[in-house]
C-alpha positions in Angstrom: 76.2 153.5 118.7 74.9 150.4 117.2 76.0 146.8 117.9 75.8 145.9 114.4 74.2 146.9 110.7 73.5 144.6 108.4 73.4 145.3 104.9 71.8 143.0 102.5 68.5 141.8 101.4 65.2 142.2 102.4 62.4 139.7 101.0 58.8 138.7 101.8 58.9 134.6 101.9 55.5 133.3 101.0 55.3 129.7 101.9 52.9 127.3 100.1 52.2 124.0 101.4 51.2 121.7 98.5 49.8 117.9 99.4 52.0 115.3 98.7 48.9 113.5 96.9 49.1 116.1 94.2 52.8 115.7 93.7 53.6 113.2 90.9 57.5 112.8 91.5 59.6 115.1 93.8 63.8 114.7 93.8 66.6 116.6 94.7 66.7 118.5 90.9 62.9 118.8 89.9 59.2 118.6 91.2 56.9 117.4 89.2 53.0 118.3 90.0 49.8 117.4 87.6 49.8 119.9 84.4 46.4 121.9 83.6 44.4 122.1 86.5 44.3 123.2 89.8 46.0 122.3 92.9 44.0 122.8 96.0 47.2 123.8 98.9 47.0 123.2 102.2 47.8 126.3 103.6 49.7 129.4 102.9 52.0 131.4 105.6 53.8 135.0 105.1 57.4 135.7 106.3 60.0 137.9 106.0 63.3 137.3 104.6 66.7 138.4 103.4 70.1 137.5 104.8 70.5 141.2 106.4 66.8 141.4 108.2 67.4 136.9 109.7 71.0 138.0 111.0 69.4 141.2 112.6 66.5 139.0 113.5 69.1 137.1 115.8 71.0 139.6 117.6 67.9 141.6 118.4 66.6 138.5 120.3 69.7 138.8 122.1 69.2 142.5 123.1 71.7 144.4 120.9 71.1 147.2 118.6 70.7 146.8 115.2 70.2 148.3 111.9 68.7 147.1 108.6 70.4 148.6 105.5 68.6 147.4 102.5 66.9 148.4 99.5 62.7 147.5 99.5 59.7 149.1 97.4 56.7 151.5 98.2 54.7 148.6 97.7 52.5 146.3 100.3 55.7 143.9 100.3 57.6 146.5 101.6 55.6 147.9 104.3 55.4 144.0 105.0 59.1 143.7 106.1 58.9 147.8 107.9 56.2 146.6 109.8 58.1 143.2 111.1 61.7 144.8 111.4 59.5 147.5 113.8 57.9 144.4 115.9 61.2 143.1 116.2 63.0 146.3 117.4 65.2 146.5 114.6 66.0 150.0 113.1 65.6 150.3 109.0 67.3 152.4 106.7 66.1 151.1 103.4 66.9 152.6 100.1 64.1 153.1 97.1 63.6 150.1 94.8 61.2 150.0 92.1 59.7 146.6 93.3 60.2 144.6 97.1 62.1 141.3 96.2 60.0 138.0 97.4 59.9 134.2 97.6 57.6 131.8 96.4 58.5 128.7 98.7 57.0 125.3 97.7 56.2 123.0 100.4 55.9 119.2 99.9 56.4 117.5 103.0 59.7 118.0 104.4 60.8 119.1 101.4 60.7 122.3 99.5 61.6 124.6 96.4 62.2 128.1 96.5 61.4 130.6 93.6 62.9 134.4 94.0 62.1 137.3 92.4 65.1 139.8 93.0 64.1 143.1 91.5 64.4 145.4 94.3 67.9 144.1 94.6 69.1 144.1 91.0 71.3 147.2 92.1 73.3 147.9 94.8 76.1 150.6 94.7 76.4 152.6 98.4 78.4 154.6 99.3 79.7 155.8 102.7 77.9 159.0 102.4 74.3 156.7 102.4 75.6 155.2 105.6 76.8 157.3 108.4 76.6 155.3 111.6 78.9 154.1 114.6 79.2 150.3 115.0 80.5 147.4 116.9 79.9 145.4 114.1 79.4 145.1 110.4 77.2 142.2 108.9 77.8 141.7 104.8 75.2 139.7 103.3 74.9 138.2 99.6 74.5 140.6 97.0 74.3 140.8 93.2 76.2 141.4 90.2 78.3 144.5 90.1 77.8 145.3 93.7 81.5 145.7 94.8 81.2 149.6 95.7 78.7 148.0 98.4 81.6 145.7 99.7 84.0 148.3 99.4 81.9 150.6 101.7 80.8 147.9 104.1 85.1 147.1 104.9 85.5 150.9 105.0 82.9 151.3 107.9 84.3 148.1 109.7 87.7 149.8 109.6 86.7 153.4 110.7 84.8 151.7 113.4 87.6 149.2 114.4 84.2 147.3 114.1 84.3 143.2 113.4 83.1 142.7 109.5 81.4 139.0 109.0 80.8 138.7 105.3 78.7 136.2 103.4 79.8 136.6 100.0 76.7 136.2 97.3 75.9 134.4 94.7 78.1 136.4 91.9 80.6 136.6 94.5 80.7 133.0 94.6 81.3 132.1 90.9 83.9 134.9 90.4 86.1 132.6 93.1 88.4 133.4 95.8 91.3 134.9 93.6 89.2 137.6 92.3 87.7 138.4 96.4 90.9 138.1 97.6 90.9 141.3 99.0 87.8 141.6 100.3 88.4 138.0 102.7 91.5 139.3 103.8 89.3 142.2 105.7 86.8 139.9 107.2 87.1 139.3 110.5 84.5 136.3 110.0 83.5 134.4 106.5 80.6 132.5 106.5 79.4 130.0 103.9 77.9 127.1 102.9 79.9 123.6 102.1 78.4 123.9 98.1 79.4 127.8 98.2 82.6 126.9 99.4 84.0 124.5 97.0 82.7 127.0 94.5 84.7 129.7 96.1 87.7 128.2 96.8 87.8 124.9 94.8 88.9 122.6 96.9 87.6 119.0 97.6 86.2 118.9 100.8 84.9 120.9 103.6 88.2 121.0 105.7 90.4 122.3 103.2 88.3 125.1 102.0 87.9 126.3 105.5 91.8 126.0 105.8 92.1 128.0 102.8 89.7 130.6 103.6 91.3 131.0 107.3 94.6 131.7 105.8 93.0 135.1 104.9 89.7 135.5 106.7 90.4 135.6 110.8 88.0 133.3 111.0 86.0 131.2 108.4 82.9 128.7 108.5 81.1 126.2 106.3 78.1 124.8 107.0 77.1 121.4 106.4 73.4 121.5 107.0 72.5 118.0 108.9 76.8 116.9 109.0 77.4 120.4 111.2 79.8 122.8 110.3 83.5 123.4 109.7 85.7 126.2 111.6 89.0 127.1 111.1 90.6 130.0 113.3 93.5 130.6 115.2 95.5 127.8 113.3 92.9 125.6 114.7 90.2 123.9 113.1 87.1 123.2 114.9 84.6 119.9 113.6 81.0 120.4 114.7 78.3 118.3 115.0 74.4 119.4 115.2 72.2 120.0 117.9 68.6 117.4 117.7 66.1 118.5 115.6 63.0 118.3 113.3 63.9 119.2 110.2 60.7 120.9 107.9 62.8 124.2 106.6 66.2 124.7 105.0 65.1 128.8 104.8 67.2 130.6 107.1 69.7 127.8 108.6 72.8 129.5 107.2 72.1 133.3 108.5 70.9 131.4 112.0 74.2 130.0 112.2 76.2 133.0 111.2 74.5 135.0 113.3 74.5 133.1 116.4 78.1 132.9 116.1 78.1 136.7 115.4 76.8 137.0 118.5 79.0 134.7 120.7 81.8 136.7 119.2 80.3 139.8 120.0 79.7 138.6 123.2 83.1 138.1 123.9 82.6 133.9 123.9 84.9 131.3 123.6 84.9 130.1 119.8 83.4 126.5 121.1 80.3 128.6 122.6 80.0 131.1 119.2 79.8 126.9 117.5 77.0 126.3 119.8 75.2 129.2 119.7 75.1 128.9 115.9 74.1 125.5 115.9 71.7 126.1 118.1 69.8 128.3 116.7 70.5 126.9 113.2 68.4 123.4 114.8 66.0 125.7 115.8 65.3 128.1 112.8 65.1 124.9 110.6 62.5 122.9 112.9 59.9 126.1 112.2 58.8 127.1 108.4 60.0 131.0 108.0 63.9 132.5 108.6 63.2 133.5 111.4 60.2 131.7 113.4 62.5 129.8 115.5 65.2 131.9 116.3 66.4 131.9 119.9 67.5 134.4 122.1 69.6 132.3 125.1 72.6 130.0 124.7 72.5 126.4 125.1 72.9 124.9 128.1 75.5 122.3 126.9 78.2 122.5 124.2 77.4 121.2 120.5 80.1 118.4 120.3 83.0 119.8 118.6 86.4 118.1 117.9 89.3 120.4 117.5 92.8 119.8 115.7 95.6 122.0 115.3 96.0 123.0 111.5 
């Protein structure tokens, strides 16, 4: 019996750190950097990534048994993330792919630009005969176009397990809105996304209002709000976090670290207000370290993020 599987991506994050003297302008839409000729870096550093392998990252820490589901290549990128899962006593059932997907992350500063190549996960159609396990807990990360056979298996597990599904819908997910998901959020136990994903998803105006929306179906939904905290609704209640202090030089990995650490409360039978913390915690800490999963922690916080809660 596992505590959770998480099925989603698997990536190799390669982190180049440029000097800001060779960086002519950098904003929140481009980077510019000097044309024809070469650009000495500063250093180079080799992660793994993928929402599946962060959020497994996390409850590991925390002692639980985990599984990888995920698709990765016969290539060095792939035995990259086998041999990291391995040192992290995570198990791995991974699926062939022509090619391992990866990121090229651009470093300026405390700013950053992330390139992905997503050919190992340009298909994803599983079935329930490719995953045949026992589970507490079913973790659905982002994944692409035409992949709803995928969703469809990961609710069918959750159900046959009585196991708790938290879903973070993807990208194509995303842009095909709430309406067309519908019945996917109405089996997730938790729904976790960000505050631009959100208004994307739902189309509301603000934060609050998407997360009321979301709960109406979800049992429980988050947005983040990366440096503003997050937004919880659940149980007719709707929780307003704040952040834990920190030293921002990552945004790689803050989203999963908060799901997960709130998968983990949960799983841990916590009050809602410590699943907030935990996330936040380890969200502060995840994005104070380069890498997805450098800074993860694996003990709760001593004191309570601040959190206001209203009655929705």
């Amino acid at each position: 019996m596992y505590d959770a599987i998480s099925i989603g991506g698997a990536t190799k994050d390669i982190f180049l750190i440029l000097p800001t003297k060779y960086i002519k302008s950098i904003k929140s839409i481009y980077i510019g950097v000097p044309e024809d000729r070469k650009i000495d870096i500063e250093g180079i550093k080799e992660y793994t990534g993928g929402s599946a392998t962060n959020v497994s990252a996390t409850l590991s820490a925390f002692g639980k048994k985990v599984m990888v589901v995920t698709r990765i290549g016969n290539d060095d990128y792939g035995r990259f993330i086998k041999e990291d899962l391995k040192r992290r006593n995570i198990a791995l059932k991974a699926f062939k792919s022509e090619e391992t997907a990866f990121s090229i992350i651009l470093v300026i500063g405390n700013e950053m630009s992330i390139l992905t190549y997503r050919k190992a996960e340009s298909s994803w159609n599983l079935s329930e005969n490719d995953i045949k396990v026992r589970t507490k807990s079913v973790y659905l990360g982002p994944l692409p176009k035409d992949s709803n056979s995928t969703v469809e298996t990961a609710i069918s597990i959750a159900k046959k397990n009585n196991a708790l599904l938290v879903w973070n819908p993807g990208s194509s997910q995303i842009e095909a809105g709430l309406k067309s998901n519908l019945e996917y959020v109405k089996s997730a136990s938790i729904i976790c996304m960000n505050d631009y994903e959100a208004k994307r998803f739902v189309g509301k105006k603000t934060p609050i209002e998407n997360a009321i929306t979301l709960s109406k179906y979800a049992q429980i939904a988050i947005v983040t709000l990366g440096k503003k905290g997050s937004i919880i609704a659940a149980n007719n209640k709707l929780y307003i976090a704040g952040t834990y202090p920190a030293q921002p030089i990552n945004i790689v990995g803050a989203g999963d670290a908060f799901c997960s650490g709130f998968m983990n409360a949960i799983l841990d039978k916590r009050p809602i207000e410590e699943a907030i913390s935990l996330g936040s915690y380890n969200a502060a800490s995840v994005v104070s370290h380069h890498g997805a999963k450098e800074g993860i922690v694996n003990e709760y916080p001593k004191r309570l993020v601040n959190i206001k809660v209203r009655t929705i």
